[in-house]
Structure formats: structure tokens, C-alpha cells
N, C-alpha and C positions, 0 to 999 in steps of 0.2 A: 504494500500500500504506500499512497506520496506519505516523503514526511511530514507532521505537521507544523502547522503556519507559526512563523517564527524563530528566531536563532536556534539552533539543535547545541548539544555539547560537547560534540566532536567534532564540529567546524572549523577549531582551531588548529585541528590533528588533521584538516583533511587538505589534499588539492584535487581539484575537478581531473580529470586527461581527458583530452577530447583525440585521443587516435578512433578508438568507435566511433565518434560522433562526425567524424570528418572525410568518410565516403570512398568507394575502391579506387584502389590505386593498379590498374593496368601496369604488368611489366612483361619486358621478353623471357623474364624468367618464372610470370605466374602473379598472381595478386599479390599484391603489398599491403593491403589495405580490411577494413571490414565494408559488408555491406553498405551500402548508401543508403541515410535517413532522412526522409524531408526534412527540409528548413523548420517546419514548423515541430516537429519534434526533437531537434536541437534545440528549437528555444527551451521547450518545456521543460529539458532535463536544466537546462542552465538556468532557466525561473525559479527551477525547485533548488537549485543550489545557493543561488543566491537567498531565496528567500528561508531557506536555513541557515544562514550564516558565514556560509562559504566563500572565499575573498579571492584563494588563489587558485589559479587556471594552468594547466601546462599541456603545451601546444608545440608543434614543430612545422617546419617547411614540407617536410615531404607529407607530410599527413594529410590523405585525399589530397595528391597532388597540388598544395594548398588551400586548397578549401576548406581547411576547418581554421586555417586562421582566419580567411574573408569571414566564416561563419562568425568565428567569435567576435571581430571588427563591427560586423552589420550590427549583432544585438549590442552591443558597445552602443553604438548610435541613434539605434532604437528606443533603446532604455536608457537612454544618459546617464548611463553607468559605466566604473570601467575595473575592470579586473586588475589584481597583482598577475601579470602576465608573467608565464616562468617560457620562454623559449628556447631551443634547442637548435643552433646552428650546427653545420660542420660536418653536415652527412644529408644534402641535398637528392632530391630526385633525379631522375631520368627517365630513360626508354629502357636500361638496363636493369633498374632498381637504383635505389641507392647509392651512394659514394659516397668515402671520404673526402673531406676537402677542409683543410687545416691552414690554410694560406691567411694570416691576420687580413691582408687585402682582402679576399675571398670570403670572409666572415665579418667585416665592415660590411661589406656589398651587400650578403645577406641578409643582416638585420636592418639594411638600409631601406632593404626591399617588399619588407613586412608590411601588412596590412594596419597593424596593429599598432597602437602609441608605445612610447619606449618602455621597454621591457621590466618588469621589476628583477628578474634573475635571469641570464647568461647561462646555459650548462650545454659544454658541451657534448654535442651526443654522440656514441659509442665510438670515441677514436679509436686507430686501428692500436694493436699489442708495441707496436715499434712506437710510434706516439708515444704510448705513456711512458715506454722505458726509456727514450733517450731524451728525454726532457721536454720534446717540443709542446707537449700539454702542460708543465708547468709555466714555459713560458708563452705560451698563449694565452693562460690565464691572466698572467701579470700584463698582459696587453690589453685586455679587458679591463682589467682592473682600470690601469692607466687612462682609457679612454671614457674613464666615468659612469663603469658599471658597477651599483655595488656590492652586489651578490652573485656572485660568479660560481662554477663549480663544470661539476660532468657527471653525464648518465650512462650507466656502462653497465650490459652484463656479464662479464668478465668479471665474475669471484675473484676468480684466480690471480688478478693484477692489483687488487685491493691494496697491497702490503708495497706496491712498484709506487703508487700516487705518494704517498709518505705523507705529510703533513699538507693542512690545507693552505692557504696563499694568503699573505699576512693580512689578517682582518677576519680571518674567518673564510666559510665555502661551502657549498650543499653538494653533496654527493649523492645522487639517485641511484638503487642498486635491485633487484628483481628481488624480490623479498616474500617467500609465501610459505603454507605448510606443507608446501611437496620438496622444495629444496633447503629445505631450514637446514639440515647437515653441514651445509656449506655457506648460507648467506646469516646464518647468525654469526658463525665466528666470523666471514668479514664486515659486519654490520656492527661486530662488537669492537672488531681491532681499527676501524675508520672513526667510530667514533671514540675509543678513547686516543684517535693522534688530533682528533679537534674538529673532525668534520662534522655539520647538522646530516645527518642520514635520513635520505626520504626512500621508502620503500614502495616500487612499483610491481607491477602484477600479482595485486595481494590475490585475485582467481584463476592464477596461472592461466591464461588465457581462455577464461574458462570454464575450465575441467573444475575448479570447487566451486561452481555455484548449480551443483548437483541437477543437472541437465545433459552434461554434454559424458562422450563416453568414447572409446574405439569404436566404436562401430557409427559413431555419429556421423549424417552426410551432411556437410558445408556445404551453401551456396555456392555458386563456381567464383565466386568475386569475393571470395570472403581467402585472406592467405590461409588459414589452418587447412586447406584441404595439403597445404603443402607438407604438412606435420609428417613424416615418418611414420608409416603404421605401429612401429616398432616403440615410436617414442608417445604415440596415442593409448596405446596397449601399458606402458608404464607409468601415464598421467592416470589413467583410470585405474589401476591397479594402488597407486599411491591413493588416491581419493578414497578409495575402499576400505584401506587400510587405518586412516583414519577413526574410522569408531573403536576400537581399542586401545587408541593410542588415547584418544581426547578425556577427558575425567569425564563422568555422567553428567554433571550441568550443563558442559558444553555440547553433548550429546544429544537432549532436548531443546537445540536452538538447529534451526536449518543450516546445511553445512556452509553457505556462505559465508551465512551471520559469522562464525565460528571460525572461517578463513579471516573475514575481515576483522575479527575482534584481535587474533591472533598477531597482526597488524599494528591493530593499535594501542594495544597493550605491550607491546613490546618494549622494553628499557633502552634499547639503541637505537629505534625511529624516532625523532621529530616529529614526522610529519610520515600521509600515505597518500601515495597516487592512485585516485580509484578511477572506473571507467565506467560507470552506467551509461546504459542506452536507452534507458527511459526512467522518470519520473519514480515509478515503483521500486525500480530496482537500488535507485537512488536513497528510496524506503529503508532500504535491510541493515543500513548503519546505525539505527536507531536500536536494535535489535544485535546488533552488534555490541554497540557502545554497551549496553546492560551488559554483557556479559565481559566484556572486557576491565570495568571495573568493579566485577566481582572481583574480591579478593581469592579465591581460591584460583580464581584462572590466572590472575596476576602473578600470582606464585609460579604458576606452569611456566609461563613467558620470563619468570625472571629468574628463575631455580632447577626447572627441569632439564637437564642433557636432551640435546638435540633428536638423537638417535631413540 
């Protein structure tokens, strides 16, 4: 159900993602993108976000081939309202799919290019392995920084380079990192070692694409415009396999909330997120954070996310 009218209490912990909300992306190598939602159901989800509290938005250029920035700009103007816009330069579109492109020039350009008013946060998004290890992401940051951005950072799912970023860029920095309870093994310890070198950690695809908002399965068919048909069967057969797995792992309170709720509480109850990048695609689903939040600050669950072994 929507949430109800008025700031909610996890607004503070949340940021909107409009990658769902911002329409297939055609490539030579297969959708980039999810399905396209009318205009008019973009708004509703960002009505309902705003009108619960929610302040920050994170968006990127390739996302529906930019169209979900235009989208967020148009309701910007509509509503003479305007978001803490969080954008992610540095991995532009194509006819191929994506790229890198780390050229300070090349990322002036980009954000020059934006639909949108200047940016509240900078992150760059998923530089390539060589990036982060030979510095050129550190000091692209500081070039950021320099040109009067004040919250800089990067979004990466690469666990595994966690410990290569070191510290964040004097002033502080947001790190976005894939955060859910199918990979916790691995994104709690670096969600735990980013944040004790200083970085604010924001956790994205608290539903793994998904697979925890107890719908989708291996054997689920995706529209042809949606990327997941590109999923690996291999790797579809061990996202629903880890979902499964789930009701013996979770305590019985969290057992009796729908397993989203339960992915997303797991989110935001967590001691090393700041912040959680969610992605609804409608109004209702927007809903299930409320349903979350309760369980999240249950103390017994909070215990789980701050005491229990990953495995």
C-alpha cells in the first residue's frame, strides 16, 4: 500500500534510484535498462517520495538513455521542487553499452550536459579495476572536489577493490556499494572496512535486482527490454536459491514481515550504511519501507545486523 501522507522515519536513511524509473536502454549487446514506465507513473513514485520525506534522488546519464534524468528535471519544474540530486558521471552510454570515460574534461562535459541543476553529490560510477589502483580515481576526485563539488565519492560493485580506494578525499566522501542479504559474506566486511577509513557508505540493490522482493525466481520470464533476461541461468538458479534460504537464517520476527520488508530493513538497520538506495517502481512498492523501518528498529533485529556473523 502508498505510504502515508506525511514525512515517514526512514527518509532520512533513504535515497530514491531512478534506474527502474528511467526506461530500456537498447544495446548491441542486449538491454541495459528496465522496462519503460509512463511519465505519469514516474511522477507518482517521486510524489510518494517526496511527500514522505525523501530529499535525495540518485540518477545517472546512461539511465534510459537519459531519460530518467529529463524525467527527474521535468517534475523538478513541474512541482517547483528540487531534489539533493546524487549523479553519477564516468560511464556514459552508447550503441555498445556503456563505457568508461574518466577524462576530468570528459566529466566537466558530462555534468555540463545534465538536465538537471547542479548536482548535490558527484560519485563516480563503476571505474574500471586499473582506475582505482593507480590513482587516477583518487585524483579525479580531488578535481571534483576543486571545481566546487562538495560531496564527491564513487559507486562500485567491486567488493573486492574496497581496501585499493583507502581513505576518502579530504572532507569526507560517499561510497555506494551493492549491499543486500544475498551477498552480505562479502559486502558487510567491505561496508564495515570503508566505513571505519571514513567513508559515509550508501548501500544499493538492497533487492538484488529483484530476487528479495519474493516475486521473481529462475525460472522467471523478463520482458525482452528488461537486462535481467541477460542474468546467467546459473547465476538466477543461485539468486533464488539464496532467497530460499533465507527463512532459517532470519530470527522469526523477521520471518513474519514479507521478505522485502526484511531485505530492506536488513539495509537499514545496518551499523555501516548511512544511507540506502532503493528503487521502487510504483507508489506501493515505495509502501514496504514502512514495514521495513518497524522491523529494522526492532531491537532484536538490530542485534542481527550488528552482532551476527555474516555466514
Amino acid at each position: 500500500m502508498p505510504p502515508p501522507d506525511g514525512p515517514r522515519p526512514w527518509a532520512d536513511r533513504v535515497v530514491l534510484g531512478t534506474w527502474g524509473l528511467s526506461g530500456p536502454v537498447p544495446t548491441a549487446a542486449g538491454p541495459g535498462g528496465y522496462p519503460g514506465l509512463r511519465a505519469a507513473e514516474t511522477d507518482a513514485v517521486l510524489d510518494a517520495a517526496w511527500a514522505a520525506g525523501v530529499r535525495w534522488i540518485d540518477t545517472a546519464g546512461a539511465y534510459g538513455a537519459g531519460e530518467g534524468l529529463r524525467r527527474v528535471a521535468d517534475w523538478e519544474r513541474r512541482r517547483a521542487r528540487r531534489w539533493r540530486v546524487v549523479v553519477k558521471p564516468g560511464r556514459p552510454g552508447g550503441a555498445d553499452g556503456p563505457r568508461s570515460e574518466l577524462d576530468p574534461d570528459g566529466i566537466r562535459a558530462e555534468l555540463a550536459g545534465q538536465p538537471v541543476h547542479a548536482p548535490a553529490a558527484v560519485l563516480i560510477k563503476d571505474p574500471p579495476e586499473a582506475a582505482i589502483r593507480d590513482g587516477t580515481v583518487r585524483r579525479l576526485l580531488g578535481t571534483l572536489r576543486a571545481d566546487g563539488h562538495r560531496l564527491v565519492g564513487v559507486a562500485t560493485h567491486r567488493l573486492d577493490l574496497v581496501a585499493e580506494l583507502g581513505e576518502p578525499p579530504p572532507g569526507g566522501g560517499v561510497l555506494q556499494l551493492e549491499f543486500n542479504l544475498l551477498n552480505r559474506v562479502t559486502a558487510v566486511p567491505a561496508a564495515r572496512l570503508a566505513a571505519a577509513a571514513g567513508w559515509a557508505v550508501w548501500g544499493m540493490q538492497p533487492l538484488a535486482y529483484g530476487f528479495l522482493g519474493g516475486r521473481h525466481g529462475a525460472g522467471t520470464t523478463f520482458a525482452a527490454d528488461d537486462w535481467r533476461v541477460r542474468i546467467p541461468p546459473a547465476a538466477r538458479a543461485a539468486f533464488e536459491a539464496g532467497a530460499r534460504s533465507l527463512g532459517s537464517w532470519l530470527p522469526p520476527g523477521a520471518r513474519r514481515h514479507p521478505l522485502a520488508e526484511a531485505a530492506l530493513a536488513w539495509c537499514l538497520a545496518h551499523p555501516a550504511l548511512s544511507r540506502t538506495v532503493v528503487g521502487p517502481r510504483s507508489a506501493e512498492q515505495l509502501g514496504s519501507l514502512d514495514g521495513a523501518w518497524e522491523l529494522a528498529t526492532d531491537p532484536d533485529f538490530a542485534r542481527l545486523t550488528a552482532l551476527q556473523p555474516a555466514v
